[in-house]
C-alpha positions in Angstrom: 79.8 121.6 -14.0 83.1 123.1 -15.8 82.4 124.0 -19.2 85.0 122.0 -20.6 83.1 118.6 -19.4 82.0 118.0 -22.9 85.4 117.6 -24.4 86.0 115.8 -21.2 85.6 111.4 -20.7 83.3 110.7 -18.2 84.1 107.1 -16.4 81.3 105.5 -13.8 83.2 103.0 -11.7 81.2 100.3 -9.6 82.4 99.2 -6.4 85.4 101.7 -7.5 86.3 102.2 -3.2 89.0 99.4 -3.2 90.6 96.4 -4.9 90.5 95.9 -8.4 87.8 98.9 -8.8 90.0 101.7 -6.9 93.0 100.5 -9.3 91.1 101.2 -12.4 89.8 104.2 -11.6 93.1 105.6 -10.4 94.6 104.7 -14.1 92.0 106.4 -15.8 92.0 109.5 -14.5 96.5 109.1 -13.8 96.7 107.7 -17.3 94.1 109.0 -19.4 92.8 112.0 -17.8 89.2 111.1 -17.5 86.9 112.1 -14.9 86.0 109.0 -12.8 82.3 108.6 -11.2 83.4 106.5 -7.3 80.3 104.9 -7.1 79.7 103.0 -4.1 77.3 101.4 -1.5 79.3 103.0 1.4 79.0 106.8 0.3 81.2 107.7 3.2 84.0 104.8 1.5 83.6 106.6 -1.7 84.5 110.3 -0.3 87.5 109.0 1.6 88.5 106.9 -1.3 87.9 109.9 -3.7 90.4 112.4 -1.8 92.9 108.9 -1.3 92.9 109.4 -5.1 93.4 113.1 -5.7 96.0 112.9 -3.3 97.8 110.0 -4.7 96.9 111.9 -8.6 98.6 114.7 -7.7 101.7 113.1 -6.0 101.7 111.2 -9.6 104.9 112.3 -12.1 103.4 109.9 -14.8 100.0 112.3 -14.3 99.6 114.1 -17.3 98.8 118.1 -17.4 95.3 117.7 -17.8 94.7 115.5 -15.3 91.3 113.5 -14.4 89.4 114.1 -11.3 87.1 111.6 -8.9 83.5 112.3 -8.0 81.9 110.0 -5.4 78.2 109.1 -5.3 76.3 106.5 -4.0 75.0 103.6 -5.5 72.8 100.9 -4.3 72.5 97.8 -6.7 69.3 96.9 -5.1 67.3 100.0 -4.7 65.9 101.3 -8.4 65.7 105.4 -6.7 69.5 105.1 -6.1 70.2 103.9 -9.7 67.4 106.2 -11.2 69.0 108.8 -8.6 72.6 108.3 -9.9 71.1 109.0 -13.8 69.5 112.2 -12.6 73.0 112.9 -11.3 74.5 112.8 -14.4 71.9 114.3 -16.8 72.1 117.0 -13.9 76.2 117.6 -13.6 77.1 116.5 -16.7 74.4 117.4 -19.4 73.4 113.4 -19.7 77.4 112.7 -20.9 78.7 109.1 -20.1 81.3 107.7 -22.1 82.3 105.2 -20.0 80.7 102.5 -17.5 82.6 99.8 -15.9 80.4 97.5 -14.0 83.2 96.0 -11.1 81.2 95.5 -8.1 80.5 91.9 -7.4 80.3 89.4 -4.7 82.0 85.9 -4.2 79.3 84.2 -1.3 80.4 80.5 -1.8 82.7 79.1 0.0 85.2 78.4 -2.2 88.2 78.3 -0.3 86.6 75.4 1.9 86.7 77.4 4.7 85.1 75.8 8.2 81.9 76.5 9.2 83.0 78.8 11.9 84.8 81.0 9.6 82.2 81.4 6.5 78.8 83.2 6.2 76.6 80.0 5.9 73.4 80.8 3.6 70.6 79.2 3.0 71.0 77.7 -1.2 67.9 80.3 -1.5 70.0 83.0 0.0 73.3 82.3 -1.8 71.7 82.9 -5.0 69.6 86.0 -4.8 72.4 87.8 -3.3 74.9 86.5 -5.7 72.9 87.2 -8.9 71.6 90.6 -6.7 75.0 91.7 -6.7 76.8 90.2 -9.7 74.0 90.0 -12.3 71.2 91.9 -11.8 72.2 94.9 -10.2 74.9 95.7 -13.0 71.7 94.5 -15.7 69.4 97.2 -14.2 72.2 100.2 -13.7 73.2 99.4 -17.3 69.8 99.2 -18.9 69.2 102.6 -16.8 72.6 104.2 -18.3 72.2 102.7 -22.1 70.6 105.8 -23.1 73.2 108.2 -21.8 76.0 105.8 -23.3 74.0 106.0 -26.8 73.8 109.3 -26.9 77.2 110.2 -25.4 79.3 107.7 -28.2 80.9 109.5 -30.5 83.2 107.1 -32.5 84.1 109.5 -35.2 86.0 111.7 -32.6 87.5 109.1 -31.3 85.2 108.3 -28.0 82.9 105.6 -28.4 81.1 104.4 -25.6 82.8 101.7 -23.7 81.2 99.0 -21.2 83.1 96.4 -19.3 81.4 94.0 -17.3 84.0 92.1 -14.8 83.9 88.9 -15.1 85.5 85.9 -14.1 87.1 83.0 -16.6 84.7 80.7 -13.6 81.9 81.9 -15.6 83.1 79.9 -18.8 80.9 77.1 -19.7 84.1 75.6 -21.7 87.2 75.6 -19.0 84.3 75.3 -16.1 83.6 71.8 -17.9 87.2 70.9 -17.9 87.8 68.7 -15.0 91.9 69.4 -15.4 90.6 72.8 -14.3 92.5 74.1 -11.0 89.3 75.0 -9.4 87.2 72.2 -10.7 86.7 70.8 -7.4 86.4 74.1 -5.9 82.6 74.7 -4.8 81.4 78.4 -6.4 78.6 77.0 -8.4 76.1 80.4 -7.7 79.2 82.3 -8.5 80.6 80.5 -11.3 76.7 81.0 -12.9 76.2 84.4 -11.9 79.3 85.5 -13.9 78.2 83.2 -16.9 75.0 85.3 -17.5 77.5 88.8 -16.8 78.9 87.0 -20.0 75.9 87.7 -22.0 75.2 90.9 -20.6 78.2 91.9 -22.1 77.2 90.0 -25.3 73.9 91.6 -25.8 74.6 95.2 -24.8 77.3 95.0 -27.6 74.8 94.2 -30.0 72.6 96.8 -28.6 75.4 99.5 -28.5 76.5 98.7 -32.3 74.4 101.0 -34.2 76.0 104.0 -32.5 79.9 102.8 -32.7 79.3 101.8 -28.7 81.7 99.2 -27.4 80.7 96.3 -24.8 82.7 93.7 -23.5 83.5 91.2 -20.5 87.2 91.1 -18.7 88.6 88.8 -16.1 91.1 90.8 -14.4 92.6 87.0 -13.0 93.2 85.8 -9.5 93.5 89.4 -7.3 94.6 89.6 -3.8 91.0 91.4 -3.0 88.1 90.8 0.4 86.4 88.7 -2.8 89.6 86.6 -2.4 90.6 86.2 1.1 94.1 88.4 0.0 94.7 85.9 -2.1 96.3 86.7 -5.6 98.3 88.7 -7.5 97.9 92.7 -7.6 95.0 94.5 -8.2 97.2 97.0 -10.4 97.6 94.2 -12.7 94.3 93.3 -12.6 93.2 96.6 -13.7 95.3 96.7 -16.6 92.9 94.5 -18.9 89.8 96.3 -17.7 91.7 100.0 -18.4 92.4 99.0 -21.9 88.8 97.7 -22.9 87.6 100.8 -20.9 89.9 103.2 -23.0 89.0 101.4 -26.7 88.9 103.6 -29.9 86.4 103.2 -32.6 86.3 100.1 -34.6 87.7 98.2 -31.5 86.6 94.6 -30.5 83.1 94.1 -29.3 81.5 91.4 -28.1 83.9 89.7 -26.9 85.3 87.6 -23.2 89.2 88.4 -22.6 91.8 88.2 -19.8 95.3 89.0 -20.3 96.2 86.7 -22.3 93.9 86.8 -24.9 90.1 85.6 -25.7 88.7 83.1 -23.2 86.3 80.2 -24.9 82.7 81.0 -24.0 
């Protein structure tokens, strides 16, 4: 560990080997110099992915001189030694120091593009929902209650680095528009989905409240419709996708807490 890691910002990026996750951890370490954590089920996806990066970081002329770094490790949502593994990790390499943890990874299991039954993964209700929640809702719960004592410790407001979390989300998960039936995707079938990212929602809600006493920032962001596997390639960019997630990830003391956004603005609970 360089000696210079504690006036460094350490990032942990879920699910950070493509799409929407591999965007945002390129900006923070292109725009912001931080050092960015690649962790990933496939460990062998987050070493390609983390040299991808460093080579596209140093081809960068927006890069700045003190450029960020990516460290890949493995994580596995469902396994309590990998996350209790990954915390040793960092107590280990980087003296305990997190100041950042964007929870990305997720899954979209429904079929919500009314594919035929040839072409989806057809699971039993049972199924659908354990490894929906698995994914989207408890494995990011667990990692995060494992990592609140390294982001406590780690937030530092008063110099300007409180401890961030964003927890991706998805405006599907609002119990307001979901209700709406002029909604595009109202008929659209994503029910354990659309639930799953509801209770990400107060996740992000709670760990706010939980993070306050030490300046710590917690938040949800739906990066919108991104041409990712979750979608099929359907969307817009995963660069723009990023953007909203960068900025909550990069927020200064005194910033919003709390709160569900997109792009546009706060989206109704």
């Amino acid at each position: 560990m360089s000696s210079s890691v504690a006036t460094r910002t350490i990032a942990l990026v879920t699910g950070s080997n493509r799409g929407i996750g591999r965007a945002v951890a390129l900006s923070l370490a292109r725009d912001h110099s931080y050092t960015v954590i690649l962790a990933c089920r496939d460990f062998a996806a987050a070493q390609s992915t983390a040299e991808e990066l460093t080579a596209e970081l140093a081809a960068s002329p927006s890069a700045g001189t003190a450029k960020g770094e990516f460290v890949p490790i493995h994580l596995d949502f469902s396994s309590d030694s990998s996350i209790s593994s990954l915390k040793s990790f960092l107590e280990t390499e980087y003296k305990g120091q997190l100041n950042v943890l964007v929870n990305n990874a997720g899954v979209l299991l429904d079929n919500f593009f009314h594919k035929p039954a040839s072409e989806f993964e057809t699971l039993s209700p049972r199924e659908l929902y354990t490894k929906t929640f698995e994914s989207n809702t408890i494995g990011p719960a667990i990692l995060t209650e494992e990592l609140l004592p390294l982001l406590e410790k780690s937030s530092k407001p008063d110099q300007g680095r409180p401890s961030r979390i964003v927890f991706v989300s998805s405006i599907m998960g609002s119990l307001t528009i979901s209700g709406d039936t002029t909604t595009a995707w109202y008929n659209n079938e994503a029910t354990a989905y659309d639930a799953s990212k509801a209770a990400v929602n107060m996740l992000a809600v709670n760990f706010a409240r939980r993070l306050k006493p030490v300046g710590g920032l917690s938040n949800a962001v739906c990066p919108g419709l991104r041409a990712t596997r979750l979608t099929s390639g359907y969307g817009g960019s995963v660069e723009d996708g990023a953007k909203k997630i960068v900025e909550m990830a990069t927020l200064v003391k005194g910033a919003v807490s709390g709160k569900f956004v997109n792009e546009e603005g706060d989206i109704p609970w």
